[in-house]
Each structure stands twice: as structure tokens, then as C-alpha cells.
C-alpha positions in Angstrom: 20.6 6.1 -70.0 17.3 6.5 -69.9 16.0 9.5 -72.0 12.6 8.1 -73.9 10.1 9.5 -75.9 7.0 7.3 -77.5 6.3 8.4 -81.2 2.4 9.1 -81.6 2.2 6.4 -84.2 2.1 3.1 -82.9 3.3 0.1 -84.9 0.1 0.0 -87.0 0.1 3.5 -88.2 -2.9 4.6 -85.8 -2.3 7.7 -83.8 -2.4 7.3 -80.4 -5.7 9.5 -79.5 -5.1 12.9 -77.6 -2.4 15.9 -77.6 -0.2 14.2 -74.8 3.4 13.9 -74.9 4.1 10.7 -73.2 7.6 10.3 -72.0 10.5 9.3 -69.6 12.9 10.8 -67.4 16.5 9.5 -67.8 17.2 11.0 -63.6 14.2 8.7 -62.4 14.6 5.5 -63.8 15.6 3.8 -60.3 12.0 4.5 -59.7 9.2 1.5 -60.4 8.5 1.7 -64.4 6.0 4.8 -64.9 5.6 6.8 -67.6 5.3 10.9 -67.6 2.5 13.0 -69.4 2.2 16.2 -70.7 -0.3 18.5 -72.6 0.8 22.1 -72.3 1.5 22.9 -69.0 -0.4 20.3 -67.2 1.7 17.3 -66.3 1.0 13.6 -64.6 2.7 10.3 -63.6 1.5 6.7 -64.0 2.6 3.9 -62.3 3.2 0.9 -65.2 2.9 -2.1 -62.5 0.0 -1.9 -61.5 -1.4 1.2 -63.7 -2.0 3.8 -60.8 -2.1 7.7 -60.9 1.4 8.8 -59.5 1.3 12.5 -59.3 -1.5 15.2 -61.0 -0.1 18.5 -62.2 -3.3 20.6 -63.2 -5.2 17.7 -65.0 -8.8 17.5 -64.7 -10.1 14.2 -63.2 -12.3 13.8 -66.2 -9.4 14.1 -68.4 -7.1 12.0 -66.1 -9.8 9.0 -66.5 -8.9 9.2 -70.7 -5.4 9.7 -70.0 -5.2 6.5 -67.6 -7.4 4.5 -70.5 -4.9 5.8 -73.3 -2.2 4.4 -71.3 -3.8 0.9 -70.7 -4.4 0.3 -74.0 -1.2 1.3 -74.9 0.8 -0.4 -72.2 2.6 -2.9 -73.9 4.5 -0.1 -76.3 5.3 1.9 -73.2 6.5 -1.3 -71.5 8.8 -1.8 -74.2 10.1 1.7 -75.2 10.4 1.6 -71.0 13.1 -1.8 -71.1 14.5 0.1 -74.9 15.5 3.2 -72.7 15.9 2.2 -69.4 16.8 -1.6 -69.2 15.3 -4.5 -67.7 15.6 -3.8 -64.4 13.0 -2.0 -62.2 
């Protein structure tokens, strides 16, 4: 099942930067590996392989341009808390 959440704390004690919740969805995991993003009620989707901009809820393209850098530099723990929760497949 996957059902994933990424701590804010990465492995060397530094805060990931930024109010987001970064998470998955155990119902979509037959989908390519992505990972969802929320802050309040806004909400978006990145595509992992290549790193693309899946769907926008309500974020600003300013702030979409520091989400999509926060997840770049942080794509190998999302990689892995992705295969952790969801497998190796996909």
C-alpha cells in the first residue's frame, strides 16, 4: 500500500525550506512516480521521471517555480520514500 508522507527533516537535520506537505496517494500509485503538494488549500502534482508540473490547484507560478526547485533538490528522498511506500515498480 502505498500511503507516504516525507518528514520535513531530511537525513541531515536540515528542514526542507517552505510550509508544503509533500506526500502520496496510496489509490494512484499505478500512476508514473509523482509526488503530491499541499500548502493550505492550494494543491499540485509533479511528475518524478522527468520532473514536470502534473496538475496546479491554486498555486501561483511564482511559487510553483520554488516548489518544482524544492523538489529537485530533494528528489532522491522522494525517490526513495516513493519505492519505501509504493514498491519498485512504476
Amino acid at each position: 500500500m502505498c500511503s507516504g508522507r516525507l518528514r520535513k527533516v531530511d537525513a541531515h537535520g536540515k528542514n526542507i525550506e517552505g510550509p508544503y506537505r509533500v506526500f502520496f496517494y496510496s489509490f494512484d500509485r499505478h500512476e508514473p512516480k509523482h509526488v503530491h503538494i499541499q500548502r493550505e488549500k492550494f494543491t499540485c502534482k509533479f511528475w518524478l521521471e522527468p520532473i514536470a508540473l502534473s496538475k496546479n490547484g491554486g498555486f501561483s507560478p511564482r511559487e510553483l517555480t520554488i516548489i518544482r526547485r524544492l523538489v529537485e533538490e530533494n528528489t532522491g528522498r522522494i525517490m526513495e520514500a516513493w519505492h519505501e511506500h509504493c514498491g519498485e515498480d512504476r
